[in-house]
C-alpha positions in Angstrom: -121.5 -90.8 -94.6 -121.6 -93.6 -97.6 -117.7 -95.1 -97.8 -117.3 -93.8 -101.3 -117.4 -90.2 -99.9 -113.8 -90.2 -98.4 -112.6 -90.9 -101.8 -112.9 -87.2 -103.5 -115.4 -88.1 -105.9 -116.9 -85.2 -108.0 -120.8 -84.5 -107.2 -121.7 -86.2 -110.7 -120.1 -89.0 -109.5 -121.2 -89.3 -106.3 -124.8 -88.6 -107.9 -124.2 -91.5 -110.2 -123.4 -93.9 -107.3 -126.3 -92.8 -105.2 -128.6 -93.5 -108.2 -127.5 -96.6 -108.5 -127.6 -97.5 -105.0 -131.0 -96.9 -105.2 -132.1 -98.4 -108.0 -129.8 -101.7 -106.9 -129.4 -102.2 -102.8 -127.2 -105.1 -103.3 -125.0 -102.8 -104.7 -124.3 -101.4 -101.2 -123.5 -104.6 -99.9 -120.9 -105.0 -102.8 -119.6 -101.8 -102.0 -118.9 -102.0 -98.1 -116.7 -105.9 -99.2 -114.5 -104.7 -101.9 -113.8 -100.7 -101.2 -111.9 -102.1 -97.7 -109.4 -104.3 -99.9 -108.7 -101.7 -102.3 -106.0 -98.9 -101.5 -107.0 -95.9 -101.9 -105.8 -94.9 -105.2 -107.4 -98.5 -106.6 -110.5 -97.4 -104.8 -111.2 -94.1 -106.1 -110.8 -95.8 -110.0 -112.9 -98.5 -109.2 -115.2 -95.4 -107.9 -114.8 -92.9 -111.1 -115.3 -96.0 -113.5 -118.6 -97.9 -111.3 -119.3 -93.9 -111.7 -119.2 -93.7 -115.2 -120.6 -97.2 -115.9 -123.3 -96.5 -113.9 -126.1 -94.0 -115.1 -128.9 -95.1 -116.6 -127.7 -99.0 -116.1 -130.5 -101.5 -115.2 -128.2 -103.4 -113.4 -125.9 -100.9 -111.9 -124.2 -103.9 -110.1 -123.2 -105.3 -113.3 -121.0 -102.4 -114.1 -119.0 -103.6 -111.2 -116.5 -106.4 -112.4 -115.8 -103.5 -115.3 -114.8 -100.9 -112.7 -113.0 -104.2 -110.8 -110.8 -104.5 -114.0 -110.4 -100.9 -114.6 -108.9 -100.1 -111.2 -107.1 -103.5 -111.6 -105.5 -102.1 -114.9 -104.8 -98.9 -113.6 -102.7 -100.3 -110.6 -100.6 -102.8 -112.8 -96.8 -101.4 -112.2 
């Protein structure tokens, strides 16, 4: 089971990752360092917005520092 699964992603979304997994492997090597640091509200945004930033992208691991600062954003108090 990928880690992003425990995180209640829609199918879309979990789609959307898997896509970009396979179009970029590093991109699973990313994942697997900065999903452990992230709570689990932080990681489930930084999920939905790699998600969304994802399809289509030629460099899927490029959408990552935007889904970083999203889930950043998103756990400012």
């Amino acid at each position: 089971m990928p880690a992003y699964d425990e995180h209640g992603l829609t199918p879309g979304e979990r789609s959307a990752i898997g896509a970009a997994l396979g179009r970029d492997p590093a991109l699973g090597a990313e994942l697997e360092l900065i999903l452990p640091v992230l709570d689990a509200a932080a990681g489930t945004t930084f999920l939905r917005e790699l998600a969304a930033a994802s399809p289509g992208a030629e460099r899927p691991a490029a959408a990552v520092l935007e889904a970083l600062v999203a889930a950043a954003h998103d756990r400012r108090p």
